[in-house]
C-alpha positions as CSV (number, residue, x, y, z in Angstrom):
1,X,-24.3,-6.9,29.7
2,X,-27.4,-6.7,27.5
3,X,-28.3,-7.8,24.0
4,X,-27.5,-4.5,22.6
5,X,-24.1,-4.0,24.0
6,X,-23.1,-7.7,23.3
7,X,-23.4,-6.9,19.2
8,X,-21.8,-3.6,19.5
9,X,-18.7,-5.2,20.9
10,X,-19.3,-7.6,18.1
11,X,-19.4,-5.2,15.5
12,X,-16.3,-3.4,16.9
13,X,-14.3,-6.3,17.3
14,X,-14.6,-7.5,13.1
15,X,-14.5,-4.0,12.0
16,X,-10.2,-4.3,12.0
17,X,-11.0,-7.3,10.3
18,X,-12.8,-5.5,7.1
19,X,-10.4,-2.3,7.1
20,X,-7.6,-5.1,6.3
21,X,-8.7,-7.0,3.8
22,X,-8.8,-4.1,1.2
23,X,-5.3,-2.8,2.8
24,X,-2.3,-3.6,1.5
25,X,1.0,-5.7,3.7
26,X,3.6,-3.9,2.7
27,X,7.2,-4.6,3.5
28,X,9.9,-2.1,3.8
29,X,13.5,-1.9,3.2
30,X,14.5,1.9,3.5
31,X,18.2,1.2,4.0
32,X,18.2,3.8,7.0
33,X,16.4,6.1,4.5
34,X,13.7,9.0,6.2
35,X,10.8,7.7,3.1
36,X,7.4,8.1,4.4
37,X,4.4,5.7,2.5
38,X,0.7,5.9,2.2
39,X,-1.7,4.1,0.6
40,X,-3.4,7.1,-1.2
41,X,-6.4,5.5,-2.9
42,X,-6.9,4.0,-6.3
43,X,-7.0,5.1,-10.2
44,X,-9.4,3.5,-12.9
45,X,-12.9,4.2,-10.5
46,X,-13.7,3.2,-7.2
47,X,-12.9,5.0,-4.0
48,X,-10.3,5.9,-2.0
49,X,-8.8,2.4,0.3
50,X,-11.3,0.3,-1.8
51,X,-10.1,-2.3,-3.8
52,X,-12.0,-4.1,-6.7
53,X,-11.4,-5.8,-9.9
54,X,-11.3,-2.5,-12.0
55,X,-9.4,0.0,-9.7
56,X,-5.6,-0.1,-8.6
57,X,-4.7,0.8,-5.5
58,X,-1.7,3.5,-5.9
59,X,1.3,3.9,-3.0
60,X,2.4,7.3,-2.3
61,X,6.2,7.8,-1.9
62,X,7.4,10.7,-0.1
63,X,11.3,11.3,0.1
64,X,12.2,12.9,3.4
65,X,16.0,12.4,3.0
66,X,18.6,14.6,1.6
67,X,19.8,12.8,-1.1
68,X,18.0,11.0,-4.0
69,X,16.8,8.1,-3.6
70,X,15.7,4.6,-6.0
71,X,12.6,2.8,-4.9
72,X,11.2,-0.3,-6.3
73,X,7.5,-1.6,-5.5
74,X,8.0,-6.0,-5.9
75,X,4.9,-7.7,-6.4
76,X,4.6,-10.3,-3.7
77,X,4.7,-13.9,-4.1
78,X,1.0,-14.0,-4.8
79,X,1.1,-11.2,-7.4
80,X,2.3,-11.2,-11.3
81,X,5.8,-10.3,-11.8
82,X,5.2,-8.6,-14.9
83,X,2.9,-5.7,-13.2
84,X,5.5,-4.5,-11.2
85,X,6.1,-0.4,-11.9
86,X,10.0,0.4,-13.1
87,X,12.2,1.4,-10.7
88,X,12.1,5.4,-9.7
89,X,13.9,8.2,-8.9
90,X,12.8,10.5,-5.8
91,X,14.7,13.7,-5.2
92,X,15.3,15.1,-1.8
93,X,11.6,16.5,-0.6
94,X,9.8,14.8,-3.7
95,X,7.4,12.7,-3.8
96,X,5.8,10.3,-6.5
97,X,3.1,7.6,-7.0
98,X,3.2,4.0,-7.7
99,X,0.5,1.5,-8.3
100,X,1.1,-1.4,-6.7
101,X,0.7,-4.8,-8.9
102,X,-1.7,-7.8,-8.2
103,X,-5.3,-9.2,-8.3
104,X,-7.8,-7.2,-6.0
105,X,-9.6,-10.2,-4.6
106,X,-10.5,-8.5,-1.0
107,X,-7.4,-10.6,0.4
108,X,-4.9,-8.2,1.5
109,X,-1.8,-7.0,-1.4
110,X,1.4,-8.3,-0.6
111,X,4.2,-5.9,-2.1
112,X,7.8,-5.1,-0.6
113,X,9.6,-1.5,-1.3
114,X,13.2,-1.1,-1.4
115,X,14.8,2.4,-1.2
116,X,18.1,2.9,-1.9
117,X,20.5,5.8,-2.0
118,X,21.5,6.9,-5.4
């Protein structure tokens, strides 16, 4: 192999290294619910799957079932209780946005949703 093709490989290999650190570890408890989730971006500046100390990183909530359905966003372990976004309601074929609590340090968020049927 030569020099060039060494730090391409490299460079390919930390690049799913970087992506994660802004992303968020997100742990799901749908209940058997069809709720589909995306990290959409952030609010407050910034762009879109960045993360710094002035933006929020918002989770996109799409309710795919057919019945209504309550979904909670818990701050992880790491992250300040009293951030967390109230509970919400999500009709059948709704959607909604939630920001999801904690400190944007460049580590990865740590947040669990729980859907329920209501």
């Amino acid at each position: 192999m030569n020099k060039n093709m060494l730090i391409f490989c490299g460079l390919a290999i930390c690049l799913p290294v970087t992506a994660m650190a802004d992303g968020l570890d997100l742990d799901k408890q749908l209940n058997g619910l069809d709720i589909e989730t995306e990290v959409v971006g952030s609010s407050g500046g910034g762009s879109a799957g960045t993360a710094t100390a002035s933006t929020t990183q918002m989770l996109q909530i799409t309710n795919n079932a057919d019945v209504s359905v309550m979904c909670e966003l818990q701050p992880g372990p790491a992250e300040a209780q009293s951030d967390a976004p109230p509970p919400t309601t999500i009709e059948p074929g709704e959607q909604t946005s939630l920001a999801v609590p904690g400190k944007y340090t460049g580590a990865p968020l740590q947040a669990k949703l729980v859907c329920e049927p209501q």
